[in-house]
N, C-alpha and C positions, 0 to 999 in steps of 0.2 A: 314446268312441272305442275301437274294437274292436284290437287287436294289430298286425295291418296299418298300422292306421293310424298308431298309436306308432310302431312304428321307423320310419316317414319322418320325424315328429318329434320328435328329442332330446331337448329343451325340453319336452314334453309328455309324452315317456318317464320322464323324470326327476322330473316333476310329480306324477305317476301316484303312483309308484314312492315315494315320498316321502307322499303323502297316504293309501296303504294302511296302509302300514305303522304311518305313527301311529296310524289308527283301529283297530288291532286291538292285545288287551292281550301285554302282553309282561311275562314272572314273574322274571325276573332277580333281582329283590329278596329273593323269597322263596326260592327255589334257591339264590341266593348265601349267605344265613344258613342253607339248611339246610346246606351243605357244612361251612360254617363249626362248625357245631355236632357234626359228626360226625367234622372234624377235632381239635376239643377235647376228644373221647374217645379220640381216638389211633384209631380208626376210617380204613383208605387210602381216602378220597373225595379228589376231585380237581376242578376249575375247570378246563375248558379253554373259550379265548376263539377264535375264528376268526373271517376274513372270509371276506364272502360279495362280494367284488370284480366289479363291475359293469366292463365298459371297453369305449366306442364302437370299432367296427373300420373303420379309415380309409378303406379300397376299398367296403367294402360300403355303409358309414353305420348301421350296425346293431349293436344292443346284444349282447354274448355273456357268461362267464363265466370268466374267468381258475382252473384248477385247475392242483395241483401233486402230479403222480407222486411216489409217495413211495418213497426209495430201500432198498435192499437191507439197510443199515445201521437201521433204526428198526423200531419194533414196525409190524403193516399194513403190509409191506414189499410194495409192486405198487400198493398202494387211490392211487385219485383222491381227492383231500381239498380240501380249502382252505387257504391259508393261515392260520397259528396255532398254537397250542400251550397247553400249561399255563401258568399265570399266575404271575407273579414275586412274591411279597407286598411285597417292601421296592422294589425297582425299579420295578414299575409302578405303586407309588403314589406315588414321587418324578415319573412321567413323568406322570400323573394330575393334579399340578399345574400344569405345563407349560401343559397344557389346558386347563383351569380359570381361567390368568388368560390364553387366548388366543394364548399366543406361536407357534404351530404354524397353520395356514390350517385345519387340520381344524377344531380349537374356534373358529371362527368360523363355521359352517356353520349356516347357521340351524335346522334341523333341531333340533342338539345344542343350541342357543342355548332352543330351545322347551322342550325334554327338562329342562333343568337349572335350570330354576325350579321343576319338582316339591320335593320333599321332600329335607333334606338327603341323606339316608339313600338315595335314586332314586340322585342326584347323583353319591355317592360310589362308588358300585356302578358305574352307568354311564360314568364317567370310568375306573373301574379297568380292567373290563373293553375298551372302545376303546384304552387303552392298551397295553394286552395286546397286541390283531392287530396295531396299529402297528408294536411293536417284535420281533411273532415274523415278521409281513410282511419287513420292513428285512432281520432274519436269515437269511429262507430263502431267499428270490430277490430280496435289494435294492430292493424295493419301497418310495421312500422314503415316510414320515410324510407329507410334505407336499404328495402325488402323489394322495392319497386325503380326499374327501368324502363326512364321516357323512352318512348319509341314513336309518337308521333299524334297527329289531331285526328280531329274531323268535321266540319261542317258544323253551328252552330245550330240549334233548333226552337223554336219559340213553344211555349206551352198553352195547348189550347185554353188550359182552364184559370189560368193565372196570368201575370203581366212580369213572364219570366223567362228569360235567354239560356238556355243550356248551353256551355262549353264544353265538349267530350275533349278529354284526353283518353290517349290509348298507354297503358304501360305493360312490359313483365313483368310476373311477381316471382322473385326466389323465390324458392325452397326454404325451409327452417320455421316456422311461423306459424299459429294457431290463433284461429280466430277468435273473439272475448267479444261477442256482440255488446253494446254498451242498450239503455232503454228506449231508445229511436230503433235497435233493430230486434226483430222477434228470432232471427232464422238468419244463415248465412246457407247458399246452394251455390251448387256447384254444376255446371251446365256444359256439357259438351259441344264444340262447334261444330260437330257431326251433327248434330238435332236439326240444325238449318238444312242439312241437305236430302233431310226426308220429308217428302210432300205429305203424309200422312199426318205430320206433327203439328199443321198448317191450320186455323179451323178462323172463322168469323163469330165473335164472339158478342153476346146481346149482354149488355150491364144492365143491373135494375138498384136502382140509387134510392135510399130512404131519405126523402128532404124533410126537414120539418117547415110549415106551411102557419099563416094568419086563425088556418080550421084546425089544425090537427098535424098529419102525416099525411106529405107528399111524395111522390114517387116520378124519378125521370130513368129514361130507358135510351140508351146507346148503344149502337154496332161499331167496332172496329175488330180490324185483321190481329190476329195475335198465334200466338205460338204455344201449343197445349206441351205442357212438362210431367213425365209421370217422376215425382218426386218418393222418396221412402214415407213420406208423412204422407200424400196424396196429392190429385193433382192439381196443379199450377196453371196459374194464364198469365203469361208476358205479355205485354200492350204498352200503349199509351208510347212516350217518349220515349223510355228504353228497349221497347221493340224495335222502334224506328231508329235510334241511333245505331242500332247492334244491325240491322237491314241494311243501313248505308253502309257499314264495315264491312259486312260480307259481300257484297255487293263491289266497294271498291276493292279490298282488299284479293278476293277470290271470283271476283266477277259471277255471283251469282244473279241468277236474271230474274231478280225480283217481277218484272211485268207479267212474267209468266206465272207466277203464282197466283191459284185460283180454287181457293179451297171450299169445295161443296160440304164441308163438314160444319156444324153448326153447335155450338155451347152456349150453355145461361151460366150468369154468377154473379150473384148478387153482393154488392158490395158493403163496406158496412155503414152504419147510419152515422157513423162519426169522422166520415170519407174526406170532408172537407174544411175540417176542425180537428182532429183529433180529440180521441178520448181525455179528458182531465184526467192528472193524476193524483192521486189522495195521500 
């Protein structure tokens, strides 16, 4: 069943969705220990956990993309993200057992239920990590724990600009819940997984960075592939990480053929001067 035909059925969306992802491998295990080892040399590497929040949209019937603007206060001050963050060592492995003996509706999800008969060592890693987006999700816009089903990974990804591991988890989000941004986020949107399948949407995008410099103000300029959003506020540019995470999804998930993308459309946007510090708050 070709795209079309998933978002008429949920059930079958979800099925998909769910059966890709297991069939393709996912490095957690070995990323996880490398952090870890790089961290025991006192080495700054970092674990950061996210979701990748799936959530049916009640008028249309159709599957989108929950992201979260990230506010003026946090390093990436403007970027479209996902929900998460870096990972708690002591807290999110108390919340790790939580899951583990099922008290939360996530760890019942069969998906996780399949996943954690692997290896103890899978196990622990994978329970750490889910714990993680549960509890940075709940932080950032009240997404609670029990609103979201595992459904599966993806591919771990390093950050060009930092000395940081992404972990995507993929979940569903029920119904019933309202987002409550906390001060990390400016804006919660909402993004259709139809957007990917229009070339139009597609653009190569120039950043112009305000550095501050030994003289004054300096300025650094970047191209990368990103995904133009015409949002109700105005519009959006998806990039960086969580372009690329949500690119391997659709890609494994729907077999979109990313190599063919090749977008002659071209936007500027200047990011802001506190892109790589965040804004202090008073």
């Amino acid at each position: 069943m070709d795209f079309e035909g998933l978002v008429r059925h949920p059930e079958a969306f979800r099925a998909r969705v769910v059966e890709r992802l297991e069939a393709g491998p996912v490095d957690f295990v070995e990323q996880m220990q490398f952090v870890e080892e790089k961290q025991e040399t006192g080495e700054k590497y970092a674990a950061s956990a996210v979701l990748l929040p799936l959530e049916l949209d009640a008028s249309s019937q159709e599957y989108g993309v929950i992201l979260n603007k990230r506010s003026t206060y946090v390093q990436q001050a403007g970027d479209l993200c996902f929900p998460g963050g870096g990972t708690d060592r002591r807290l999110d492995r108390i919340l790790s057992r939580l899951l583990a003996w099922r008290i939360l509706p996530t760890g019942r999800s069969e998906p996780l239920r399949r996943l954690l008969r692997a290896s103890p060592r899978a196990r622990e890693v994978f329970l750490f990590v889910l714990s993680s987006v549960l509890r940075e999700s709940w932080e950032e816009m009240r997404l609670p724990p029990w609103k979201v089903e595992y459904m599966g990974a993806l591919p771990t990804i390093w950050m060009q600009s930092f000395p940081r591991v992404i972990f995507p988890v993929v979940g569903k989000v029920r119904p019933g819940w309202k987002a409550r941004p906390n001060w990390e986020v400016e804006s919660v949107l909402r993004l259709p997984l139809r957007a990917f399948f229009d070339p139009a949407n597609y653009a190569t995008c120039r950043f112009l960075v305000q550095t501050p410099t030994e003289e004054g103000q300096g300025a650094l300029e970047w191209e990368y592939p990103c995904l133009v959003i015409d949002d109700p506020t105005g519009e959006e540019i998806l990039w960086g990480a969580t372009f690329k995470i949500l690119m391997n999804f659709m890609e494994r998930v729907f077999e979109l053929p990313i190599e063919q993308i090749n977008p002659s459309r071209r936007v500027l946007k200047e990011l802001s001067p506190y892109y790589f510090t965040g804004k202090k708050r008073v």
